[in-house]
Structure formats: structure tokens, C-alpha cells
N, C-alpha and C positions, 0 to 999 in steps of 0.2 A: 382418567382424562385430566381430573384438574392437577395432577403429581404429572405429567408431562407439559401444561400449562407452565407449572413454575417453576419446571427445569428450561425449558426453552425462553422464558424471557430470560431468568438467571443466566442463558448464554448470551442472549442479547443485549444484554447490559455489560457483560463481559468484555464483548466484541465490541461496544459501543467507547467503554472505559482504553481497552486497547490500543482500538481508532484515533481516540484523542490523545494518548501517551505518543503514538509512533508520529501523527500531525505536529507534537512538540521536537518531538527530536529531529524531524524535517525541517520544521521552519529554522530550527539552532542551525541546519546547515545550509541554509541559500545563501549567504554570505559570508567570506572569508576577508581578510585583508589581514593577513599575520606579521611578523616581524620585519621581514625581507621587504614587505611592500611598503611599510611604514618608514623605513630606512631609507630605502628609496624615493618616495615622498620627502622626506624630511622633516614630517611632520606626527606627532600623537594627540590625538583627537581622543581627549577625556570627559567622558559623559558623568552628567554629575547633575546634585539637587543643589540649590541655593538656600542655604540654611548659614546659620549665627554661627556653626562649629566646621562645618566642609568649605564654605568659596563665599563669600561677601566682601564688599568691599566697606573700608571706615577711613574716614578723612582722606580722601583720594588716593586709598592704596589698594589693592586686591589681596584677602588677607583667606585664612581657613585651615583647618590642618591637613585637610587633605589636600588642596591646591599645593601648599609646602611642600610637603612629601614629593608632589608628581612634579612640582619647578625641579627639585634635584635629581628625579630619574629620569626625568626627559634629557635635562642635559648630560646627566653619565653614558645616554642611550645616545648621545650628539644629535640630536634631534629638537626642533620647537616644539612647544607645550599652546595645543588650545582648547578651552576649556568650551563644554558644551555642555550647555543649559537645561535640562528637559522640566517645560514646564509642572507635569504632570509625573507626579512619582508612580504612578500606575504605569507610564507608559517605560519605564527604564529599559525593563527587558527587551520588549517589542522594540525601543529604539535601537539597542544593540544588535539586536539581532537582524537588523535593516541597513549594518553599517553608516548611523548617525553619530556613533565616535567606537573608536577601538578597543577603549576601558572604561568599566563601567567603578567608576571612584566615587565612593559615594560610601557610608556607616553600614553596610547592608549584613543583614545577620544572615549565616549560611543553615541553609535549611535541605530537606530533603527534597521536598519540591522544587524550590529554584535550582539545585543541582543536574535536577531532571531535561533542565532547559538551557542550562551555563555551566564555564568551570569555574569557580572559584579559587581567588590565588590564596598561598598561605597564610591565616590571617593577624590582620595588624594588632590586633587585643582582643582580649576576651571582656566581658560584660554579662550583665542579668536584667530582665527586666522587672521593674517597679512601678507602681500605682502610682500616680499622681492625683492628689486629693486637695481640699482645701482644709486650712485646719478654722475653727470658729473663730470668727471674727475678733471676740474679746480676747485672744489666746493669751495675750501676754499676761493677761492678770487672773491666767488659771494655772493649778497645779498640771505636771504630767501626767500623772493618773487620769483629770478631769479632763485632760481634751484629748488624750487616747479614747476615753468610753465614746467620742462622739467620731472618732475616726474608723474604719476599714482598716481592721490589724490584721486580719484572716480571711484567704482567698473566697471560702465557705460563705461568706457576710453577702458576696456579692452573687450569691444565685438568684436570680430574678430583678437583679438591678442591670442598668446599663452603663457603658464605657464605651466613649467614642472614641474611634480611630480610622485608619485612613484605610481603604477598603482591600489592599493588594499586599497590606505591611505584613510585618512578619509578627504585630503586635494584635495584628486581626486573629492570624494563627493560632498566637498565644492561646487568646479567647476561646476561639472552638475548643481545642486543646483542653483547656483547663473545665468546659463547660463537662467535657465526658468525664474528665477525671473527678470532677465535684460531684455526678449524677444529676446536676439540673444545671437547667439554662441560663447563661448570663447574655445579656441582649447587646447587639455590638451595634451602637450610631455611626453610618459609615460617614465620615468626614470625606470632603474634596480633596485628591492627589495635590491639588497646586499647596495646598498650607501646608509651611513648614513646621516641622514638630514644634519650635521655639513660638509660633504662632497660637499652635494649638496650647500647649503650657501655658500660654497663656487665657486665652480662654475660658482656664479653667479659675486664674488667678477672678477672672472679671467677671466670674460667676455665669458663664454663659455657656459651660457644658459643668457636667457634677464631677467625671473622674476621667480620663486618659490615660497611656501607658508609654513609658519611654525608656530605654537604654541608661542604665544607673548615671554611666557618666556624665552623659549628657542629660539627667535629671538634676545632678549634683549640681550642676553648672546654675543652672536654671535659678535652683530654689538659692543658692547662695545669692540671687537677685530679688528673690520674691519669697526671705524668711515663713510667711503663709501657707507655703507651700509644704505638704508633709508626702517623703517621698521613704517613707521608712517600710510599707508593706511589698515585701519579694514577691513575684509573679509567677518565676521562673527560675529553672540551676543555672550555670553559667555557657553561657551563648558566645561562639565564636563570629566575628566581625570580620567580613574581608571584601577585597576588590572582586572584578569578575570577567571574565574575557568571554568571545563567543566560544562555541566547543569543536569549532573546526581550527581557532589559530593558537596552537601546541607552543607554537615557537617561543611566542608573545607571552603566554603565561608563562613558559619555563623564564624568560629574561626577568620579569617583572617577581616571580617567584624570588629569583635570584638576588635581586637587587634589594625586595622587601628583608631576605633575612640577614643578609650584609647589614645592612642600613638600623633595624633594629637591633642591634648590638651597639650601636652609639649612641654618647650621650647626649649627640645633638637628635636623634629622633625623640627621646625622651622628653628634651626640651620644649622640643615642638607640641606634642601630648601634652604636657603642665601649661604652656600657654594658651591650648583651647579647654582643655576641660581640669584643671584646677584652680588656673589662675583670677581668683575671684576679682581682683580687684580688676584687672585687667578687661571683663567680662561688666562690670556694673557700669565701667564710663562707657563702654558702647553702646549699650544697653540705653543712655540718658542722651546720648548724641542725635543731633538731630546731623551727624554726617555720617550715619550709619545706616547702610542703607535697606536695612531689613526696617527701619523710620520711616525716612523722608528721601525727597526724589530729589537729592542733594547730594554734590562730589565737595563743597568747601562754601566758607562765608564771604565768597568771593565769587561768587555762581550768578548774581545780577551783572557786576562787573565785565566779567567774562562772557557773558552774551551780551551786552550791548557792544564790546569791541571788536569780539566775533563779527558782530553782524558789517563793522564796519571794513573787516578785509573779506567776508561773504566765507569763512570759516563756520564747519559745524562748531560749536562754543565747545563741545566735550574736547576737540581737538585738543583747541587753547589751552582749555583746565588743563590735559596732559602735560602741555609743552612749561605751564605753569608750577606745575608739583614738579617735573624733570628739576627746573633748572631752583626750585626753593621748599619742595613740600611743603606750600603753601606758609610757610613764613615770613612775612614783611620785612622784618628787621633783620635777616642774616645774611651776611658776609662773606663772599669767596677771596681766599690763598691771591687772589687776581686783580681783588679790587673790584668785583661787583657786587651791586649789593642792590637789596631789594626781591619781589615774588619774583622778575623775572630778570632778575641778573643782572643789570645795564652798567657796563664799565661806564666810568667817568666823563671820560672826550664822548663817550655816545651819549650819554644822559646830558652835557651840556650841549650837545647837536641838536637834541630833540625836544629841550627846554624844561627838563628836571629843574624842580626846585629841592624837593624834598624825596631823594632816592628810594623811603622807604613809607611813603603813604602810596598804598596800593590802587590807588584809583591813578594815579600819575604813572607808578610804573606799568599797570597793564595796558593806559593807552600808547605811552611810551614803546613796550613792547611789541604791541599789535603793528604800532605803525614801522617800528624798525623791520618786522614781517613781511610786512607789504610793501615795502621797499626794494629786500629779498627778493620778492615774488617778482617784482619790477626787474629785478639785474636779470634775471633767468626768464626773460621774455620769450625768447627759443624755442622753450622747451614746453612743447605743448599738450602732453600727457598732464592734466591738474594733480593727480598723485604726485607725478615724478618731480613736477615744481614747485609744490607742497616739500617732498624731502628734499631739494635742493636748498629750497629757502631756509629750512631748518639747518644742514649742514652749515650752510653759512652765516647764520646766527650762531652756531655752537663756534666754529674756528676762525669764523670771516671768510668774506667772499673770494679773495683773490686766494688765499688757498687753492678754496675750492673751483676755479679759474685753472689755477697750475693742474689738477689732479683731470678736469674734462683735457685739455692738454695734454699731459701724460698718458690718458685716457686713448684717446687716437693713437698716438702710436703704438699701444700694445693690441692695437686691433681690436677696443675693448668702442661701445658707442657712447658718447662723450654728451647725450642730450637724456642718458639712461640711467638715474640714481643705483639702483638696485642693480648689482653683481655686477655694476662697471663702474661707473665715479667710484662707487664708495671702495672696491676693492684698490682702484690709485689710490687713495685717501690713504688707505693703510703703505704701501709703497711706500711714501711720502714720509714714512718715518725712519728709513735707509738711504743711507749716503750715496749710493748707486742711484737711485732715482732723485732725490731732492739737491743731489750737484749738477745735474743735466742741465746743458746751458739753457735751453728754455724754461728752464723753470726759475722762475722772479720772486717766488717768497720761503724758499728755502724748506727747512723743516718743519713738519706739522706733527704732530701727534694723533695719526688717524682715527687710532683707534677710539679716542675721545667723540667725534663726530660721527664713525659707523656706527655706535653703540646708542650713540644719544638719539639719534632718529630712528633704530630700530624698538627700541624701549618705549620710546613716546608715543608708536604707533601700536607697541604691543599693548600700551595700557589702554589706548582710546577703546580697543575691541574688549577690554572690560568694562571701562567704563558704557560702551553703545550695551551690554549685556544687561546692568541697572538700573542706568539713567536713562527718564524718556528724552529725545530732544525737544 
């Protein structure tokens, strides 16, 4: 009796273990949107963590090595890139697999279990995982011998001690993992999905967890900011790193496949790798910035400025910031090929219109700015979509107004709507730089250089939706 007992639950557990494998392969499939429908969209929705080495922004820029990477495959795929947020690194999978973005770009180590549930594309670099410890306090005025005996050199050290990590990571894994292979148990503290490893590394610098585990590279990175940090005990063999798509869209991974192994063969992917994870120096001034926003809830030292001018055309401020880095990456004193000069540009006859004294004291030129804005926003009275006269006004700060006059003009008669910025003005705009269009007798200010204007208010608008990703308003 009890020998049929524990062959029938052993089936039950069986069936139970099954049940739950085939629920995963199910859910991998209620959602597809593969390559054809992306292309069709026009759009790639890449799901990602907000970490110091994948997608952050510093001094008003949107920076990360893997944002890089997906800027240049989006555009080879002729397609927009927008980058989705997931707060909670637990929930990565579950957001893909709910089509909340169509790749999941993010350091993710490929494992047997998440294979079960995604494909993974071929991946970007290999890595190992390492212990992150602290080395003792006095360290600098002891020998290497003497502050090895006080560190974890041997995985063995750590049976019955604990290491926090994030509870879904593949460093969690590690842990079980390594607990069987040791024969005893090492205790895993689960950390909250929202903190990024570069959070937690820290943590440990501040004395507020004892050890952690993280991907060599991005350990290297780390401790080259926090010398204290001893990242010398191995965890793991070497672990393949890659992107990941749902496992219904074939298409998508094969492109993205394709594109990753093109792409690392140059020596610009390369460069991009040295700039997140060797380039130290590069990594310690962000690191000290208070416009780095894994910091402060800061785009520039021009963030007071820019909300109170904001407020006075009734502008979210992130906007302005945008429109602010576009036309100076926030530098006061620099000079355009054109004659303007200052954070927001002001040619000369505008800066004496608007009662500049001094073109590059920033408090002058953002109100200056704001108000040449609202001025903008004044000519384009018409047009009653607040978007659409938001980019009218910009257009016509980038080229001037009467341009952008001739192209609503031009606009009508190609049967295009002449009150509609997006995929009518702006495509006259471009027109506008052939002699077929900009000789037509109605048209009164000749040649423009469209594409200087299409470009400049799609960028400024592409960066606000980074900037709303960071900064609160």
C-alpha cells in the first residue's frame, strides 16, 4: 500500500511539474507581433531595465550600451526605436510575453529555464559571474596576503552565509546551483526587482548587505569606482549574454539575429562595449554627477531656469530642456556656423528684438527663448491640435516662420493638410529644398533646407519621451 502511495503522488507531482512546463509554453504563445507587423507599425518597442550600463540618461543625453546597439538596428530595420521601461526586473518576461515591447534588450544571461519560456537571439558577449564583497576598511595599508585571509576566495567559505540578489535573476540561479554543488546551503536575501545591480553594488560598498553577485563586466566597471570593492572570487564558467524575443515571432529573431552578428564584427560595436564597461574614466564622472540620473532627478544646471520659463508659455519644462540641449547641449557660451549663440541659439537681429544684452548668460537666453516660443505659438493661432502647434512653433524657430508659411502653402496644393505638422508640413519642408517646389510662384522665401527642421522637431520630441522616462515633472 504505501509502495503504491509514492508511486502515485511521484505521478502527481509529475503531472503537476508538466502542467506547469506546458502553462509556460502557452503563455509564450498568446502574443505574437513579429517582424512584418513591426514594419508595418514603424515602430520597435524595446523592453529594457534602467541601469548605469543598458539605458540612462547623463547630462541631457539618453546614453547605455545597449540603447546604442538598438538606435543603430532600429534604423537599419528603417523603423523608430522606443525604449520601454519595466520597472520590476522580475516582471521582464511576463512583460514580453504580454506584448509590452517586442525585444527584450536588456544583459540577460541565457539559461535553460528562460529558454523554456523565450528564444534568445545570438548572444552579444560572453561573461562570468563574481562575488562582490567588501575588502576591510584599512585595506590600503595592508599587505595582499592580509586582506585576502579576511575576504571569500573560495565558493566552499560561503555555505551557510548569505548573498543578496534579486529574486528571478539568473544570479539567484547561480546560488541554488552552486548550493548542490557545495553540498550545503548558501542563503539567498531576495532584493526588490526595481534596484539596479549598480544600486545594489552599491549597497554593499555602504555596508548595508555583506556580498552580492554580478556579471564580471559590469563588476569591473563598478569597482574601478569603488577600489573597496573586491570582485576577484569566480562564481561561475563562462555565461552567454543575449537579447530575447517572444517564441512565436521567428521573423524578428531571425532579423535581429542577423543584424547582431553583422554588427559585432565592427569596430564600432567594440567601441561601444569599451565605453560602457571598460572605460573607467568615462564611468567615474557619471558616477559623481549630480546629472546622472541613476543620482538626481535632474536633466542640467539649468532645470530651475527652465521651469520657471516653461511655466510662463504653460510648457511641460522637460519639453524646453529638450528644445534646450537640441539647439546647445546645454552650453552657454557656444556658437553656431550662423551666428547664434547662447543655450538656445538667438541670432543677433532676434536677440536685439527681444533685448539681449549678454547672448550667453543663460537666464537671458532661456527667457529670450521661451518667449521667441510663444510668439511661434502666437503665428500658428489656426492650428488647434496643442501638439501640432507645439511642432509648428518649433519648426519655425528652427527655419523661421515664413518658411514654414510657404511649405503650409505648398502643403495644400499637394493635397497634403496645411494645419497638420506630422506627415504634411513637414514632408513640404523637405520639398522645399528642390527647385521644382521652392521656384513656384507662390512660394516667397525660396529655398529651405527641410530637412534641418523635419529632423529637429522629431529629435526633440524623441528625447522628451526619454527624458518623461527619468525625470519626474
Amino acid at each position: 500500500m504505501k509502495k503504491i502511495f509514492l508511486l502515485l503522488l511521484f505521478i502527481n507531482i509529475g503531472c503537476q511539474s508538466n502542467s506547469e512546463e506546458h502553462k509556460e509554453i502557452e503563455d509564450s504563445e498568446k502574443f505574437s507581433r513579429d517582424l512584418q507587423d513591426i514594419k508595418e507599425s514603424g515602430k520597435l518597442k524595446a523592453l529594457t531595465i534602467y541601469s548605469g550600463t543598458t539605458y540612462f540618461l547623463y547630462k541631457g543625453r539618453p546614453m547605455g550600451f545597449e540603447y546604442e546597439l538598438l538606435k543603430r538596428m532600429a534604423k537599419d530595420l528603417d523603423v523608430e526605436l522606443e525604449m520601454v521601461v519595466a520597472k520590476d526586473e522580475n516582471d521582464l518576461i511576463k512583460l514580453l510575453q504580454e506584448g509590452e515591447g517586442d525585444l527584450l534588450a536588456y544583459g540577460y544571461t541565457i539559461t535553460e529555464d528562460r529558454k523554456r519560456k523565450i528564444n534568445f537571439t545570438t548572444p552579444l558577449y560572453l561573461s562570468h559571474q563574481v562575488l562582490i564583497q567588501k575588502k576591510p576598511e584599512n585595506w590600503r595599508r595592508m599587505k595582499l596576503h592580509e586582506i585576502k585571509k579576511q575576504l571569500v576566495t573560495n565558493a566552499v567559505e560561503l555555505i551557510n552565509d548569505t548573498i543578496s540578489v534579486k529574486r528571478n535573476s539568473s544570479y539567484a540561479s547561480r546560488i541554488k546551483n552552486l548550493s548542490n554543488e557545495l553540498g550545503g546551503p548558501i542563503i539567498i536575501d531576495t532584493l526588490k526587482g526595481t534596484l539596479s545591480t549598480d544600486k545594489i553594488i552599491k549597497k554593499v560598498v555602504d555596508g548595508d548587505i555583506k556580498f552580492t553577485i554580478a556579471d564580471e563586466n559590469i563588476a569591473f566597471i563598478n569597482s574601478s569606482y569603488y577600489p573597496i570593492l573586491d570582485i576577484s572570487t569566480s562564481l561561475s564558467l563562462s555565461q552567454r549574454i543575449g537579447w530575447a524575443v517572444r517564441k512565436t515571432d521567428t521573423n524578428l529573431l531571425a532579423a535581429v539575429n542577423q543584424w547582431l552578428e553583422k554588427a559585432k564584427k565592427t569596430t564600432d560595436y567594440h567601441v561601444i562595449y569599451n565605453k560602457y564597461f571598460k572605460n573607467k574614466r568615462l564611468y567615474k564622472s557619471r558616477v559623481i554627477s549630480e546629472f546622472y540620473s541613476l543620482n538626481e532627478n535632474k536633466i542640467s544646471p539649468y532645470d530651475d531656469i527652465l521651469k520657471e520659463n516653461a511655466d510662463r508659455i504653460e510648457w511641460d519644462w522637460r519639453l524646453l530642456a529638450s528644445v534646450a540641449y537640441q539647439e546647445s547641449q546645454f552650453k552657454p557660451n557656444r556658437d553656431s556656423w550662423a551666428g547664434a549663440s547662447g543655450l538656445m541659439q538667438i541670432m543677433p537681429a532676434t536677440a536685439k528684438e527681444l533685448g539681449i544684452t549678454d547672448p550667453y548668460n543663460p537666464n537671458q537666453s532661456l527667457k529670450a527663448g521661451a518667449t521667441y516660443l510663444k510668439q511661434m505659438l502666437e503665428s500658428h493661432s489656426n492650428v488647434k491640435d496643442s501638439i501640432q502647434k507645439i511642432k509648428f512653433a518649433l519648426g519655425s524657430y528652427n527655419c523661421g516662420l515664413y518658411h514654414v508659411k510657404d511649405a503650409q502653402k505648398l502643403a495644400k496644393t499637394q493635397g497634403l493638410d496645411p494645419l497638420i505638422w506630422d506627415d504634411n508640413v513637414e514632408l513640404s519642408l523637405l520639398d522645399l529644398s528642390f527647385p521644382e517646389h521652392y521656384n513656384k510662384s507662390f512660394i516667397k522665401y525660396g529655398y529651405v533646407r527641410g530637412e534641418e527642421p523635419y529632423n529637429y522637431v522629431k529629435e526633440i520630441f524623441e528625447r522628451l519621451e526619454h527624458y518623461k522616462k527619468f525625470i519626474d515633472n
